[in-house]
C-alpha positions as YAML, in Angstrom:
chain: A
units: angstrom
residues:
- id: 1
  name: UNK
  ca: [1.98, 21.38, -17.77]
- id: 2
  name: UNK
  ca: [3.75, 24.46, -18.63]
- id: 3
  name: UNK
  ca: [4.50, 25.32, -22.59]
- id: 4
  name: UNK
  ca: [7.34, 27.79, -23.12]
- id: 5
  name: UNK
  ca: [8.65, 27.19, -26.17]
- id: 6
  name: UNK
  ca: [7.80, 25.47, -29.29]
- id: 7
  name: UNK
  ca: [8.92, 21.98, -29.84]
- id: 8
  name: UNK
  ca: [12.85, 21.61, -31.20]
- id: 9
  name: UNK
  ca: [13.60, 19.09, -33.85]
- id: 10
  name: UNK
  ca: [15.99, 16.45, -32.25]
- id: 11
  name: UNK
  ca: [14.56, 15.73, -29.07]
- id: 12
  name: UNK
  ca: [13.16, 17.99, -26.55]
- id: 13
  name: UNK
  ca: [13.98, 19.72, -23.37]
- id: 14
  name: UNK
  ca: [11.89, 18.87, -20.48]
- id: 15
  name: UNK
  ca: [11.72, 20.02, -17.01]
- id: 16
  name: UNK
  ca: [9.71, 19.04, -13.79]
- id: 17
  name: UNK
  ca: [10.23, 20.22, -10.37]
- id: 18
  name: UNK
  ca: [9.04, 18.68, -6.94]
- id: 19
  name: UNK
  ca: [7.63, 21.25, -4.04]
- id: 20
  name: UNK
  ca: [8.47, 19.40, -1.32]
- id: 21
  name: UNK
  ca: [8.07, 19.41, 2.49]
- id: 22
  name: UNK
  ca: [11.97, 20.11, 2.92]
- id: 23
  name: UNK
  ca: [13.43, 21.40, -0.53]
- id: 24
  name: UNK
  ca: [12.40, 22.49, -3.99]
- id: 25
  name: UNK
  ca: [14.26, 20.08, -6.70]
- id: 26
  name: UNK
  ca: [14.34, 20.55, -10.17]
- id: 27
  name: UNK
  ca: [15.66, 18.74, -13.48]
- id: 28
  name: UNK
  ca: [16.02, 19.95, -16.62]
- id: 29
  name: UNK
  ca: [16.27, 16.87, -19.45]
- id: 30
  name: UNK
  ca: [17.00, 16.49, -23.35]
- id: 31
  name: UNK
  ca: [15.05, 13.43, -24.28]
- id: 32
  name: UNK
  ca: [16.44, 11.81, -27.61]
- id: 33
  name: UNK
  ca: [16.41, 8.04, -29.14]
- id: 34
  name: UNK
  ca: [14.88, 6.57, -26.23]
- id: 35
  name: UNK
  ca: [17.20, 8.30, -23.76]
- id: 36
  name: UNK
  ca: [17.16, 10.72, -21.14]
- id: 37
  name: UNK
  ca: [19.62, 12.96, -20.87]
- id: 38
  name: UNK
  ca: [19.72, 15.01, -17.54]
- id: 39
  name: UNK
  ca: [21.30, 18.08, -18.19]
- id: 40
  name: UNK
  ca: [21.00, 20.15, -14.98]
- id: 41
  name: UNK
  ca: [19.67, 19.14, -11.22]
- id: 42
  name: UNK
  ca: [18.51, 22.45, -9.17]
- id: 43
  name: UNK
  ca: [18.07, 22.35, -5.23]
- id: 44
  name: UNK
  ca: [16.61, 24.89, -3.64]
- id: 45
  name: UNK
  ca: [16.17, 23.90, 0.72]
- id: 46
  name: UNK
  ca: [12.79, 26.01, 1.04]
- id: 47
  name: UNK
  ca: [11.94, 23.61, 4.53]
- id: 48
  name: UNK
  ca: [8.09, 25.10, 4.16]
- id: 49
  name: UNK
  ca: [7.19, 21.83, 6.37]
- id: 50
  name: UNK
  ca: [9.29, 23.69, 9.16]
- id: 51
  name: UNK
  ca: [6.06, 25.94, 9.17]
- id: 52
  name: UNK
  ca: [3.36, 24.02, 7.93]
- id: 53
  name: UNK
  ca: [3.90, 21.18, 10.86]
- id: 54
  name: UNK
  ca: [3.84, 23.37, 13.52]
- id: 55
  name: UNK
  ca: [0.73, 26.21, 12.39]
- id: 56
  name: UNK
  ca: [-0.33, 25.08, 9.61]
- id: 57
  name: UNK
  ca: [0.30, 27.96, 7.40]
- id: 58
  name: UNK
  ca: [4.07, 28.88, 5.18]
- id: 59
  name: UNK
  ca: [5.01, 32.00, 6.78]
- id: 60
  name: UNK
  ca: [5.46, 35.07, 4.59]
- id: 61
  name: UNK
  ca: [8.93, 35.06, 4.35]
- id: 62
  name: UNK
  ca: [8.68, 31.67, 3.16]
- id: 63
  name: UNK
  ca: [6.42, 32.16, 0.40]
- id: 64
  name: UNK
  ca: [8.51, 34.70, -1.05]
- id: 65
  name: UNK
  ca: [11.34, 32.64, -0.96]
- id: 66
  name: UNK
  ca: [9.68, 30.19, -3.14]
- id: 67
  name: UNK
  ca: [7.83, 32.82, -5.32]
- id: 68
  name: UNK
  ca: [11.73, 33.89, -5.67]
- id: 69
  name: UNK
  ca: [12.94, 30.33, -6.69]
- id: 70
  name: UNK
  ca: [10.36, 29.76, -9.16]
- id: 71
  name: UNK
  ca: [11.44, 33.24, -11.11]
- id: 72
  name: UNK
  ca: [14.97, 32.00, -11.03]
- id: 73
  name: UNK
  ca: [13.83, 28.46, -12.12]
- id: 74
  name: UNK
  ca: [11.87, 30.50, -14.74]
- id: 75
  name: UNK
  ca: [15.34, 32.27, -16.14]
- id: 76
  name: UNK
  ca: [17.22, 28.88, -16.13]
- id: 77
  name: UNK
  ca: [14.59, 27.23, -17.76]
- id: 78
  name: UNK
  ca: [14.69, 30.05, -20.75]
- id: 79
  name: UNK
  ca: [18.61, 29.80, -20.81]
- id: 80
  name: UNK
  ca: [17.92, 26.16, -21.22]
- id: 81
  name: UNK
  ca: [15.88, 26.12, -24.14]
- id: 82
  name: UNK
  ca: [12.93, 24.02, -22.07]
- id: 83
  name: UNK
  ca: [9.69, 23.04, -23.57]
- id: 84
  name: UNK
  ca: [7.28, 21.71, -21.05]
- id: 85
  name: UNK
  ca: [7.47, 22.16, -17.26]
- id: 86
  name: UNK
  ca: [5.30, 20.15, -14.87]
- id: 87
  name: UNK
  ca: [5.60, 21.06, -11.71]
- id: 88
  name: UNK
  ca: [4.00, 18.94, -8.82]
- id: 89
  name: UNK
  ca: [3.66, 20.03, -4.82]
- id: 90
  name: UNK
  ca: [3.74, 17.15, -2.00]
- id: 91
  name: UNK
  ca: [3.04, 17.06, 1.52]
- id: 92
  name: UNK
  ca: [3.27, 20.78, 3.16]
- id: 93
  name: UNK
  ca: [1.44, 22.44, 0.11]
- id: 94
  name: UNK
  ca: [-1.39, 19.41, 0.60]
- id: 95
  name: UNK
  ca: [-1.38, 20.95, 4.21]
- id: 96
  name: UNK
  ca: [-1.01, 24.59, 4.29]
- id: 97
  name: UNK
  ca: [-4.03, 26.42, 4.53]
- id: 98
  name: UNK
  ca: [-2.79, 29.06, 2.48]
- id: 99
  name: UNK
  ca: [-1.12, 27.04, -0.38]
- id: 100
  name: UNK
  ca: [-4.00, 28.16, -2.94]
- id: 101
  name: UNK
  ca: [-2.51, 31.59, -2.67]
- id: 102
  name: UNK
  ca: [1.14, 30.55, -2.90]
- id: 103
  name: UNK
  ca: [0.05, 28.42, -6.28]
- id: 104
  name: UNK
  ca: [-1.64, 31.18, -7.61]
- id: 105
  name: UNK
  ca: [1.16, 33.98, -6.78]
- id: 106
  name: UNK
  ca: [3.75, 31.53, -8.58]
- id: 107
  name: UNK
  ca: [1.47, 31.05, -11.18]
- id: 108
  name: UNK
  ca: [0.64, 34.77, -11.91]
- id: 109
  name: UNK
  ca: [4.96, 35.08, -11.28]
- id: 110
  name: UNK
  ca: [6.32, 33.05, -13.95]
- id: 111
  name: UNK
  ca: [3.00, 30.95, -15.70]
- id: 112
  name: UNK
  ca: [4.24, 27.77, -14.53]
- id: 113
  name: UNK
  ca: [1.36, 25.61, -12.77]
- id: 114
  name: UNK
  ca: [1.65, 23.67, -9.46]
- id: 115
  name: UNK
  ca: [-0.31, 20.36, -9.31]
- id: 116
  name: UNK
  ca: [-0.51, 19.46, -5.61]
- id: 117
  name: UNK
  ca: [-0.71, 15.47, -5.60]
- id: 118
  name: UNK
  ca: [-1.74, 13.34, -3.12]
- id: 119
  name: UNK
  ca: [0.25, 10.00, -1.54]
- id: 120
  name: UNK
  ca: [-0.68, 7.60, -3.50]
- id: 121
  name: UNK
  ca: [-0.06, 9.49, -7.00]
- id: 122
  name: UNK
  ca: [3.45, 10.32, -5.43]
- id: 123
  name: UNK
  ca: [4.26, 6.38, -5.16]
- id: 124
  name: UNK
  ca: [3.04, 5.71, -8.71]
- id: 125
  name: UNK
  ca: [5.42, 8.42, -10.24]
- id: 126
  name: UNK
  ca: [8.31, 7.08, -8.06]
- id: 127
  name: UNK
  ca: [7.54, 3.08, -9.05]
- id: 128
  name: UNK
  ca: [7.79, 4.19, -12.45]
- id: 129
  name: UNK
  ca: [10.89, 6.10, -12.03]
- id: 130
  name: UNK
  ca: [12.57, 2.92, -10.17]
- id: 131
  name: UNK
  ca: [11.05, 0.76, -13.14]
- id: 132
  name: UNK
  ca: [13.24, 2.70, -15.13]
- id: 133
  name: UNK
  ca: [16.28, 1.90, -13.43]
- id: 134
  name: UNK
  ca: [15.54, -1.63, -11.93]
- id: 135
  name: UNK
  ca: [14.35, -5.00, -13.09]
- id: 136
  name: UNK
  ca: [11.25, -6.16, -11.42]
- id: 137
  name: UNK
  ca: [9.61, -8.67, -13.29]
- id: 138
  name: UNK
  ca: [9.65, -12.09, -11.56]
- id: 139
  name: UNK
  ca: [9.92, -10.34, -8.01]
- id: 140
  name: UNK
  ca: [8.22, -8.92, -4.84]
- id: 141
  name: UNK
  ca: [9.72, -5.65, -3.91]
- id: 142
  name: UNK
  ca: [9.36, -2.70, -1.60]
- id: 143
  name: UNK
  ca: [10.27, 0.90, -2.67]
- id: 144
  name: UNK
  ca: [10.28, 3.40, 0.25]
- id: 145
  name: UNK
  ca: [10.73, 7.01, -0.09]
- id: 146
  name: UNK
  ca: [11.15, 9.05, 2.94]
- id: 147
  name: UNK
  ca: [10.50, 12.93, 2.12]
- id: 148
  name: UNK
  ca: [10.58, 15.48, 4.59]
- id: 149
  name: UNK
  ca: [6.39, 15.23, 5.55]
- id: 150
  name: UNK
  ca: [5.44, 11.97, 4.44]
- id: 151
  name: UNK
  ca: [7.11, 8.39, 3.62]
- id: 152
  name: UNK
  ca: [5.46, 6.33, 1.21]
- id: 153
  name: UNK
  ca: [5.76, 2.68, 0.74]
- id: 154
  name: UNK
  ca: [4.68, 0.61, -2.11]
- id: 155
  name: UNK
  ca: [4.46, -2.92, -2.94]
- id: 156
  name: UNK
  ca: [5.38, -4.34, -6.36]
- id: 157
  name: UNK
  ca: [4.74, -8.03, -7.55]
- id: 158
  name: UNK
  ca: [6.10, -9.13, -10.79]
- id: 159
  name: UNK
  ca: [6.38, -5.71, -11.66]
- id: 160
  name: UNK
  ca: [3.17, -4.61, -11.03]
- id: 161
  name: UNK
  ca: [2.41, -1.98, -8.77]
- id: 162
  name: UNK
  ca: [-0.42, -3.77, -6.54]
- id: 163
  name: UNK
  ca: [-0.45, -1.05, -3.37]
- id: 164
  name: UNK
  ca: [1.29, 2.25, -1.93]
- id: 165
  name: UNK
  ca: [0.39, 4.06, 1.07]
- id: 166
  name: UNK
  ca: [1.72, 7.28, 2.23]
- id: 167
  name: UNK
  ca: [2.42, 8.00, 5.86]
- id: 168
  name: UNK
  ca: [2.21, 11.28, 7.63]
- id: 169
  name: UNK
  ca: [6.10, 11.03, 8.87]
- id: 170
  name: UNK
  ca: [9.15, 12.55, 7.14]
- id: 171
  name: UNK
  ca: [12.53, 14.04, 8.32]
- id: 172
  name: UNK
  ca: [11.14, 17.64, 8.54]
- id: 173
  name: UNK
  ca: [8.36, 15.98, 10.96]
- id: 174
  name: UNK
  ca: [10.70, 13.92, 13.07]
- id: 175
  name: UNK
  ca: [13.34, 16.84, 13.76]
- id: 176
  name: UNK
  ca: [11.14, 17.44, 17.23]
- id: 177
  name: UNK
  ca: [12.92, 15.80, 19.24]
- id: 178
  name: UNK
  ca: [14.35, 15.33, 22.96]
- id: 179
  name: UNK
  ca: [16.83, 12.60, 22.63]
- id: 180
  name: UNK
  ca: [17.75, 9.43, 20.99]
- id: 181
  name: UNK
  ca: [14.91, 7.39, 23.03]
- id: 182
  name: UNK
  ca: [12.61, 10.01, 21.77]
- id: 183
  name: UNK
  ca: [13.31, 9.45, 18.24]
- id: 184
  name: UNK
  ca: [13.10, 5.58, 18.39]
- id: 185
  name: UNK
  ca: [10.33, 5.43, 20.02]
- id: 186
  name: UNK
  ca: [8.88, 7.85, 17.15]
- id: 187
  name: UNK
  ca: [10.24, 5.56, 14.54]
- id: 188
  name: UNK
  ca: [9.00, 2.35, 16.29]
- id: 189
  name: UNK
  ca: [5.29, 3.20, 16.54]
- id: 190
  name: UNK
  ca: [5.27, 4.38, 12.49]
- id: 191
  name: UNK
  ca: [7.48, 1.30, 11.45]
- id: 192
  name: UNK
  ca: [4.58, -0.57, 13.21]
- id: 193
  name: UNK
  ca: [2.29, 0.66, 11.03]
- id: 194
  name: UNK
  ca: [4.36, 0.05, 8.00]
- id: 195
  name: UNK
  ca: [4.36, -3.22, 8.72]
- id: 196
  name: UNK
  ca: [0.82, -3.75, 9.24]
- id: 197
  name: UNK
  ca: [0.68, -2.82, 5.65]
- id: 198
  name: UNK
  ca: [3.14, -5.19, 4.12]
- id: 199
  name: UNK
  ca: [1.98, -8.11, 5.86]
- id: 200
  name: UNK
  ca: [-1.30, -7.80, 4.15]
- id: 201
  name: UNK
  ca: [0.45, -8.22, 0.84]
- id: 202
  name: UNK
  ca: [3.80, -10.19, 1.41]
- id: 203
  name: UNK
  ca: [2.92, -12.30, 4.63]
- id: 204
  name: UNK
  ca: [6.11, -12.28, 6.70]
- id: 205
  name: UNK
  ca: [8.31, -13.54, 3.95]
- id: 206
  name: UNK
  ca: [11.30, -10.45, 3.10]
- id: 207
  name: UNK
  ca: [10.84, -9.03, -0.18]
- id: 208
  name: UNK
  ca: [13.22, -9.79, -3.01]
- id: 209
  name: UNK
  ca: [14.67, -5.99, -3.20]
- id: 210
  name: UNK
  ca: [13.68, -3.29, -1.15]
- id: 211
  name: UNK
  ca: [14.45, -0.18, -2.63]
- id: 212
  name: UNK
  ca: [15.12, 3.53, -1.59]
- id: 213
  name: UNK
  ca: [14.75, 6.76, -3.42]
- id: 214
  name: UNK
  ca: [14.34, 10.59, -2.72]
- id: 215
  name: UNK
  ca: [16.97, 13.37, -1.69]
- id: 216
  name: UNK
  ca: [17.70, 11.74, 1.71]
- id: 217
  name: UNK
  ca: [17.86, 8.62, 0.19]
- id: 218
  name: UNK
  ca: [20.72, 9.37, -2.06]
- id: 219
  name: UNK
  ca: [22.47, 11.46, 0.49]
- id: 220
  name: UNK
  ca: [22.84, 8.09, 2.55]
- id: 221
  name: UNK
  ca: [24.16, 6.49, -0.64]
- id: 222
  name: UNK
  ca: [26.95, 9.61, -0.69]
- id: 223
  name: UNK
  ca: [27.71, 9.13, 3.03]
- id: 224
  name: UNK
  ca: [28.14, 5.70, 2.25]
- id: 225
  name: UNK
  ca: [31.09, 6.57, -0.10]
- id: 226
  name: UNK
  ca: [32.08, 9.05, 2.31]
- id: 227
  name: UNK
  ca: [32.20, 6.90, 5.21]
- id: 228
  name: UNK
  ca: [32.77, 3.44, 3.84]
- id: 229
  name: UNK
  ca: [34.82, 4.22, 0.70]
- id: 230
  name: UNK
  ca: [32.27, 2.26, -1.23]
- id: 231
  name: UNK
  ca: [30.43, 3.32, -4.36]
- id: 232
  name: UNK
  ca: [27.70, 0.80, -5.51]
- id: 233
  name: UNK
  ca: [24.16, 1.37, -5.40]
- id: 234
  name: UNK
  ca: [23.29, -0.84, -2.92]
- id: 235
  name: UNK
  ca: [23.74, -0.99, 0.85]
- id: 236
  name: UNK
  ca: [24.26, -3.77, 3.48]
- id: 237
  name: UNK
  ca: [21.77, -3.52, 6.42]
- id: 238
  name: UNK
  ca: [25.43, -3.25, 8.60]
- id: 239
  name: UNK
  ca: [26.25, -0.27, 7.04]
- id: 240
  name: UNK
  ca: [23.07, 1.45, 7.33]
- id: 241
  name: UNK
  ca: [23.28, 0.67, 10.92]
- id: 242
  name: UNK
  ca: [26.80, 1.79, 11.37]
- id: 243
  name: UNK
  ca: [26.03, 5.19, 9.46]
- id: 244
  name: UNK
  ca: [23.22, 5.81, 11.70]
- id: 245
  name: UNK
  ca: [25.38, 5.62, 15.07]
- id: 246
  name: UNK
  ca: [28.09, 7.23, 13.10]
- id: 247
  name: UNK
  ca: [25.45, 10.40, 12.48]
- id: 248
  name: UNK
  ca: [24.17, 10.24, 15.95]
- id: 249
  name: UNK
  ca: [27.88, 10.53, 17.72]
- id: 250
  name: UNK
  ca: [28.65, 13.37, 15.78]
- id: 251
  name: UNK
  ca: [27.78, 17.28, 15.89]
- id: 252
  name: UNK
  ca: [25.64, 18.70, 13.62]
- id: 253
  name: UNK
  ca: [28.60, 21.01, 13.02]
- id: 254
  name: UNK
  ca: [30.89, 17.48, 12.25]
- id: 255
  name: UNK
  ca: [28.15, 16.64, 9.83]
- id: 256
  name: UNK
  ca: [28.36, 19.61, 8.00]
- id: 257
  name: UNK
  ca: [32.34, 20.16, 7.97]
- id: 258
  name: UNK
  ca: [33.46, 16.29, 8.29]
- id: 259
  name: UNK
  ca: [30.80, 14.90, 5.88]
- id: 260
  name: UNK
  ca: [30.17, 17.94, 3.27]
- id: 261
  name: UNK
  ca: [26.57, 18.43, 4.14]
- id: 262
  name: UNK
  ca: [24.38, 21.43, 4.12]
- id: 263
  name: UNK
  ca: [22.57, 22.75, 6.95]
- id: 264
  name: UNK
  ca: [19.31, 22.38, 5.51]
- id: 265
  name: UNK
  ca: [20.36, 18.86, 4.98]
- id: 266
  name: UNK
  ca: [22.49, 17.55, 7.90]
- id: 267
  name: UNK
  ca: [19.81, 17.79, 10.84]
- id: 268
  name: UNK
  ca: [17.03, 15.62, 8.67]
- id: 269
  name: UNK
  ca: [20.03, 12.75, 7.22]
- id: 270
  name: UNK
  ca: [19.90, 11.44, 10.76]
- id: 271
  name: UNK
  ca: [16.06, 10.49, 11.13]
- id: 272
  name: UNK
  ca: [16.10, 9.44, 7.59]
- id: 273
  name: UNK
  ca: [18.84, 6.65, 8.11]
- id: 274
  name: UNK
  ca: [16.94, 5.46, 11.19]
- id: 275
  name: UNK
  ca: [14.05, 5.30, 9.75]
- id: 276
  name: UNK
  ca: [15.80, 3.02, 6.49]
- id: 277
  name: UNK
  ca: [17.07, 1.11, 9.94]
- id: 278
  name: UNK
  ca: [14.14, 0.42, 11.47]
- id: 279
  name: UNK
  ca: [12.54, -0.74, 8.09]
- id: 280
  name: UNK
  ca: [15.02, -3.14, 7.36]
- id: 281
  name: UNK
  ca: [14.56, -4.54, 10.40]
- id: 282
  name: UNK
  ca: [11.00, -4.84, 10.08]
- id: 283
  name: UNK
  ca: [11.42, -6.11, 6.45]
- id: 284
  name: UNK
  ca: [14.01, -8.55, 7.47]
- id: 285
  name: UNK
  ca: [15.94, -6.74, 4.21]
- id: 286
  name: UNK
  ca: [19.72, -7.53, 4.21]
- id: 287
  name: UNK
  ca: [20.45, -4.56, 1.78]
- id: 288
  name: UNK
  ca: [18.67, -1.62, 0.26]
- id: 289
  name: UNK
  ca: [19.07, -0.80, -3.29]
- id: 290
  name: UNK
  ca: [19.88, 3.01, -4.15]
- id: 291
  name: UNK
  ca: [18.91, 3.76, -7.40]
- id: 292
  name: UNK
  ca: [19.74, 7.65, -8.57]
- id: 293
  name: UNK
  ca: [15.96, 8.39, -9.38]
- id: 294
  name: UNK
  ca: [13.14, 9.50, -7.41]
- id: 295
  name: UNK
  ca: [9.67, 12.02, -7.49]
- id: 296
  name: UNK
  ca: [10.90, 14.38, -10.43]
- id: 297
  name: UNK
  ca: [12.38, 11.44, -12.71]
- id: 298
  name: UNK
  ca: [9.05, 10.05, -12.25]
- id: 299
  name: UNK
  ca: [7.11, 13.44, -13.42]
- id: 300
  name: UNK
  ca: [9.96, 13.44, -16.23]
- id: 301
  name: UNK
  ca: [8.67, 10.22, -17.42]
- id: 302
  name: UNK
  ca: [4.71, 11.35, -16.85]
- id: 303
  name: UNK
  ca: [5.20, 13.31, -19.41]
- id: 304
  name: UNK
  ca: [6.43, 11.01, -21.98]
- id: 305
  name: UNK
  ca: [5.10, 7.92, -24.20]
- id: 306
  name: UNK
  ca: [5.08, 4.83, -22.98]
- id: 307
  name: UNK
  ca: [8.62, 3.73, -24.83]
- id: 308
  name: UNK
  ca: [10.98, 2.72, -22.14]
- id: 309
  name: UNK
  ca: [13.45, 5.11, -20.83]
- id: 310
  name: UNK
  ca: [16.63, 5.34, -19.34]
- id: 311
  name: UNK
  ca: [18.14, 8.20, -17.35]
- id: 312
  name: UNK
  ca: [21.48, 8.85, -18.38]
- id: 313
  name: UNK
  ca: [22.56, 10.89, -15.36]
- id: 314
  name: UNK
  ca: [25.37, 13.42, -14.38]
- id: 315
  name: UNK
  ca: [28.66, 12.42, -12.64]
...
């Protein structure tokens, strides 16, 4: 954890950022009288997995990209009057050979430290994000996050977290691809796996909620209202499958213009909303609840007390 300036009187003004596979995100937080205020949400679409998947190593250009978003990170974090920074890295960084030296060049850059984390730490700071958000005493759930190099799935009982594994898929990971066929198949053989590992804790009864958070995640929720013209959190398997052959039909250029997507973001929406597909089938889930938390809530709240919390998010 980063220190940059000493602690405020009312509150304080946190920040915690998430490396990941696909994009760099970022909050910046005022915590006060039990609430979290977020303030400002920063995305930055890095895609280091796009080089990390395929050699093994983020490519120069790359790493001074990042080294680059970090300083400006560092500049809005001043400007914001932030306190502590923790800063995490996720699947590409725990790959790359050469992630050591892009740690260490942020690190001499701007002082803040990068904590690569492994799968299973991942799942516990996104259970306890969705524990913020979401009752989960006296039920069985299943939280999924799909990232762009690694999915995770965990299993809660009665609120408990009782098991999370990560698996080496994600968005960035699926875009090589031949056709639809392809990609199924590709899906099929890791939602067999998923399953493998939910039958060992919930037999083959369908869990009470099954729950999805990350960046992709939320962008389905946002098609949804796009789409649909509906705004709750939670999503019928139906629509899920309708948004998925919606994707599929159009051009990546339709995505972009017809459905207000970035290019960084409108290749990877399509694998992630067959992959939510294919696990509600295997689940047997009849909706899919979409809180607005994920990975860097979670690191938010790693950094607190143990009071409970509750985002109060933007519009």
């Amino acid at each position: 954890m980063t220190h940059f300036l000493p602690t405020i009187s009312r509150g304080r003004t946190l920040a915690a950022i998430d490396l990941g596979s696909n994009a760099l995100r970022a909050v910046i937080v005022r915590t006060q009288n039990g609430t979290i205020d977020i303030i400002k949400e920063i995305r930055e679409p890095l895609r280091l997995g796009e080089d990390v998947f395929q050699n093994g190593r983020i490519s120069p250009e790359k790493c001074l990209r990042t080294e680059e978003a970090f300083i400006r990170l560092l500049h809005l974090f001043t400007a914001y009057r932030v306190e502590d920074v923790k800063a995490i890295a996720t699947s590409a960084m725990r790959d790359a050979k050469n992630s050591k030296q892009l740690i260490n060049s942020i690190n001499h850059c701007t002082g803040i430290e990068i904590g690569p984390i492994d799968g299973r730490q991942e799942a516990k700071l996104i259970y306890q994000a969705v524990q913020s958000e979401v009752v989960l005493k006296k039920k069985k759930a299943v939280l999924m996050d799909i990232g762009g190099g690694s999915t995770e799935l965990s299993i809660v009982i009665n609120g408990e977290l009782v098991a999370s594994h990560s698996f080496n898929v994600g968005t960035v990971r699926l875009l090589r691809h031949e056709s639809r066929e392809e990609l199924d198949l590709r899906i099929k053989l890791i939602v067999q796996k998923m399953q493998r590992f939910v039958l060992q804790y919930l037999g083959k009864k369908s869990p009470d909620l099954f729950i999805g958070t990350g960046g992709n995640l939320r962008r389905i929720g946002k098609i949804r209202r796009k789409i649909l013209k509906k705004t709750s959190q939670e999503c019928l398997f139906s629509e899920v499958s309708h948004m998925a052959d919606t994707l599929f039909s159009m051009s990546f250029v339709d995505r972009i213009r017809k459905l207000e997507l970035d290019q960084n973001r409108a290749d990877v929406i399509l694998p992630a909303t067959m992959m939510v597909k294919a696990v509600m089938e295997m689940l047997g889930a009849k909706k899919i609840l979409l809180p607005k938390v994920g990975l860097k809530e979670g690191i938010i709240l790693s950094m607190l007390d143990d009071t409970p919390r509750k985002f109060l998010h933007l519009s």
